[in-house]
N, C-alpha and C positions, 0 to 999 in steps of 0.2 A: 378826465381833464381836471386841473387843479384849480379850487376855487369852485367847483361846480357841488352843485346837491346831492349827497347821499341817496339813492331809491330809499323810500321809504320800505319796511319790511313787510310781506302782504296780510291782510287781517285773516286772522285764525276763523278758517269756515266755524260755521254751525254745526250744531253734531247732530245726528237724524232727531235724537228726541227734542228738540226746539223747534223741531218742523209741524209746524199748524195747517191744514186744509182752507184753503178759502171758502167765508161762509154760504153756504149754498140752500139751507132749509129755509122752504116757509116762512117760518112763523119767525125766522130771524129779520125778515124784510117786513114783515109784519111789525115788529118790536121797533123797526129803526124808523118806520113810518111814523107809528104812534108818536113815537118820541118826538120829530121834527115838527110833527102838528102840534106839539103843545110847545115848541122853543125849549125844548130841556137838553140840556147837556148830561154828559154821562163821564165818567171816568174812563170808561170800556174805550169809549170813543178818544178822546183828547188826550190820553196818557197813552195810544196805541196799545191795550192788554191784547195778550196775544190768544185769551179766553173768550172773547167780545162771540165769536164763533160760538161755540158751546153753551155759554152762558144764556145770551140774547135766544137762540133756539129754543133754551129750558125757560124764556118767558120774567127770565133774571137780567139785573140792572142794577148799577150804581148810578144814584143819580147826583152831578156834580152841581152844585147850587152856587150860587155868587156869581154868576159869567164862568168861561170859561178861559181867562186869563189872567196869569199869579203875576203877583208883585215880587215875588222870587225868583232868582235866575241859579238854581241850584242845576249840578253838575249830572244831574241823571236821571231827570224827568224832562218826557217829551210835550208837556204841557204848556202850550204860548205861554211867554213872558212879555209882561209891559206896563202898560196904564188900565187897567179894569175900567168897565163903565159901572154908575153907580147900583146898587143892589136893584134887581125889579121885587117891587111889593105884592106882586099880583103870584112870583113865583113859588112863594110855599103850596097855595092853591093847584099850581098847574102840577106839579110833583103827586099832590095826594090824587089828582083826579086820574093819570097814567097810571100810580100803583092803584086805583080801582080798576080800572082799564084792564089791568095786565093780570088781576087776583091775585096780587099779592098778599102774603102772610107774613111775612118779612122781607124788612127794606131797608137799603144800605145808604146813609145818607152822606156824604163826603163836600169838600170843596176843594177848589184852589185858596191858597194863602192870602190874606187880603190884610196887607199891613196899615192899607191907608184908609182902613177902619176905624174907628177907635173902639170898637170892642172885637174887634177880628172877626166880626161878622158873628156873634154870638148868638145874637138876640135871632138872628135870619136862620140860623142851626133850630133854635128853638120854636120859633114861628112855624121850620117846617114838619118838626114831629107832631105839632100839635095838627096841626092841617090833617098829617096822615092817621094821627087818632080820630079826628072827628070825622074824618070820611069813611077809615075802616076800624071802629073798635076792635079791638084786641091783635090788633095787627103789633109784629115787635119791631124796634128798632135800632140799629147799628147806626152810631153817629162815629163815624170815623172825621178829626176833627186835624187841624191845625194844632201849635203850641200857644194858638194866640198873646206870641213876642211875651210869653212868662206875666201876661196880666190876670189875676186872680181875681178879680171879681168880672173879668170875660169868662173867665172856664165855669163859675158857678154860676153864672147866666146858662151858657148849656148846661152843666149839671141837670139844675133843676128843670128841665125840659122832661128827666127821667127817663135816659135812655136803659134801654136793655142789655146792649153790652156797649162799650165806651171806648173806640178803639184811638190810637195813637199810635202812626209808626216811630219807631226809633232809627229806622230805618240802614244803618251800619254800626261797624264797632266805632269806638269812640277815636281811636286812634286815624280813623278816615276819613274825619268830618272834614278836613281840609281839602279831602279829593273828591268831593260831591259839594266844595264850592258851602260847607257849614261855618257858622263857628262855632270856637271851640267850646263856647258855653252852651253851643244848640243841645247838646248831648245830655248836659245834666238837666239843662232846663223842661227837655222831652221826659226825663226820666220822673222830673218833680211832677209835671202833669198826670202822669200815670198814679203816681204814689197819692199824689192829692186826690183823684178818684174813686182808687183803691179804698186809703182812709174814710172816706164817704160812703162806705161800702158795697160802691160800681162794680158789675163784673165789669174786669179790663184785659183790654185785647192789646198785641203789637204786631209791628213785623218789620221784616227784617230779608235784605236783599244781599246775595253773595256772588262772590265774583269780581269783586274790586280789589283783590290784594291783601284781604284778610285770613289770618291762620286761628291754625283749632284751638289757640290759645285765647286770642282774641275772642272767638265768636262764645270759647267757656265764661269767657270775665261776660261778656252782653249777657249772655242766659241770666248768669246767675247776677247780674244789674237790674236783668228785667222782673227779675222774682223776688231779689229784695224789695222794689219797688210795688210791689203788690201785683204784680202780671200776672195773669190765670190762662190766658191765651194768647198762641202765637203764631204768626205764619212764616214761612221761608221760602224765598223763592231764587231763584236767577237772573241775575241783574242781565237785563239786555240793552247796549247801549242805543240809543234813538238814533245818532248821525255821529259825524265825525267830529261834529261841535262839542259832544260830552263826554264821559269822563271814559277813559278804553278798560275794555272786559280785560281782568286779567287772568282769568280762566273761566272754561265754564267744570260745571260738578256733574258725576252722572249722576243716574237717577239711585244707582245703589249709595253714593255718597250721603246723597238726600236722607234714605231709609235711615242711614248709621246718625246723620242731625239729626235725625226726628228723635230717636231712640237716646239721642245723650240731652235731647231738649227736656223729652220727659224727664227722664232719670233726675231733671234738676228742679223736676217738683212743681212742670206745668200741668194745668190738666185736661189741657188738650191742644194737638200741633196738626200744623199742618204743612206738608214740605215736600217739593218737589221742583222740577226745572221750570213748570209754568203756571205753581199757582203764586197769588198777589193776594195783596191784604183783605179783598172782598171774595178769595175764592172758595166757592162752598160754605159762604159764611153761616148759614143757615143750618145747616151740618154740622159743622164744629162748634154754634149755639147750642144745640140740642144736644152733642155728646158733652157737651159742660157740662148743661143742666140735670141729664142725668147723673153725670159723675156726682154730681152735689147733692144729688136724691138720696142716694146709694150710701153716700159717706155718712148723711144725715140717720139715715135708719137704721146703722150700723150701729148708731151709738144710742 
């Protein structure tokens, strides 16, 4: 009929390896309990990872701090967008008291973007490593952070928190920031946070989500951005889009594609990756901590 709507074309199913189990263990309902009695939010939970299963089982968590809603309306996270309410004071404490709870050894600290901060929530990053020191000595930390809007004396507010590895996604090639809803300065400006860490001599972490329209050309120029900038680790995962509201897959990778990234991520001088169709920037973090650190024992003794 003329004048009427095209059918839209049907979304490209999932391929068996994106297929996750619903979580059924124990100690996963156990984990989700913990967490809801202390009012903590998780990444696992509010960004829908498709690990939350697996992870939460193994007694792992990223715990999301600030509230659970960003001041960003970015094109491929399924994390509320809106008005945050203001920081709770009381929630560094409830964080360290759950990673006692759960025996942790290491802890993955994360938020949502909070622009109407004026230090992006820095000082609340800081407050919560110290919390988790003083409850568990020797406990490590992964502060996976914001770009806190390019303000440099926000980022050496965390800095000096002294995290164990300093992660910041980049999260696509540069050339995409338009189709995940970035601008076009996000990109360098991610990049300067890393390099500013690096130079302060952070191990630093990133990652990196594919499946939006980028080629092997692009993802070479990222690597090798990510390592000029001082990047020592990296993750890769597959972008899954949340609803119909954000940005559309535009392929997904198999798992053998994954293997050939990981393998040209190395070769460009990371020293250690992680890449596959469902891991995310806190997957195995702990893991590919410890194969760093060795890497850098190794290197050290060598000479």
């Amino acid at each position: 009929m003329t004048g009427s709507t095209p059918p839209r074309p049907p979304a490209t199913p999932k391929p068996a390896w994106l297929r996750v189990r619903l979580p059924a263990d124990e100690t996963y309902f156990s984990v989700s309990a913990l967490l809801e009695s202390r009012g903590l939010h998780t990444i696992c939970r509010s960004a829908r990872c498709p690990n939350i299963g697996e992870c939460w089982a193994q007694k792992t968590a990223t715990f999301l701090i600030l509230g659970n809603v960003c001041t960003r309306t970015c094109a491929f996270c399924a994390v509320d967008k809106g008005r945050p309410a203001p920081p709770s004071p009381d929630e560094p404490e409830r964080v360290a008291d759950a990673a006692a709870l759960l025996g942790l050894k290491y802890a993955v600290v994360t938020s949502v973007t909070r622009d109407d901060l004026p230090d992006g929530g820095a000082a609340h990053f800081a407050a919560t490593v110290a919390a988790l020191r003083r409850r568990l000595p020797g406990i490590q930390v992964e502060m996976l952070i914001p770009d806190f809007n390019g303000n440099p004396a926000a980022l050496e507010i965390a800095l000096a928190a002294g995290p164990d590895i300093l992660n910041h996604n980049l999260e696509t090639a540069e050339v995409l920031y338009p189709v995940i809803r970035r601008p076009a300065t996000g990109y360098r400006r991610s990049l300067d946070v890393l390099r500013q860490a690096s130079a302060r001599g952070f191990a630093v972490k990133s990652g990196l989500m594919i499946g939006l329209g980028e080629t092997e050309v692009d993802l070479r120029q990222t690597f090798r951005d990510l390592r000029e900038a001082g990047c020592r680790l990296l993750t890769v995962g597959q972008y899954l889009r949340p609803s119909a509201a954000h940005a559309p897959v535009a392929r997904y990778y198999t798992p053998a594609e994954f293997d050939a990234l990981k393998a040209l991520a190395l070769a460009e001088g990371f020293d250690g990756v992680e890449a596959g169709p469902l891991v995310r920037s806190s997957y195995h973090a702990h893991s590919l901590q410890a194969a760093f650190a060795r890497g850098r024992k190794d290197a050290s003794c060598a000479h």
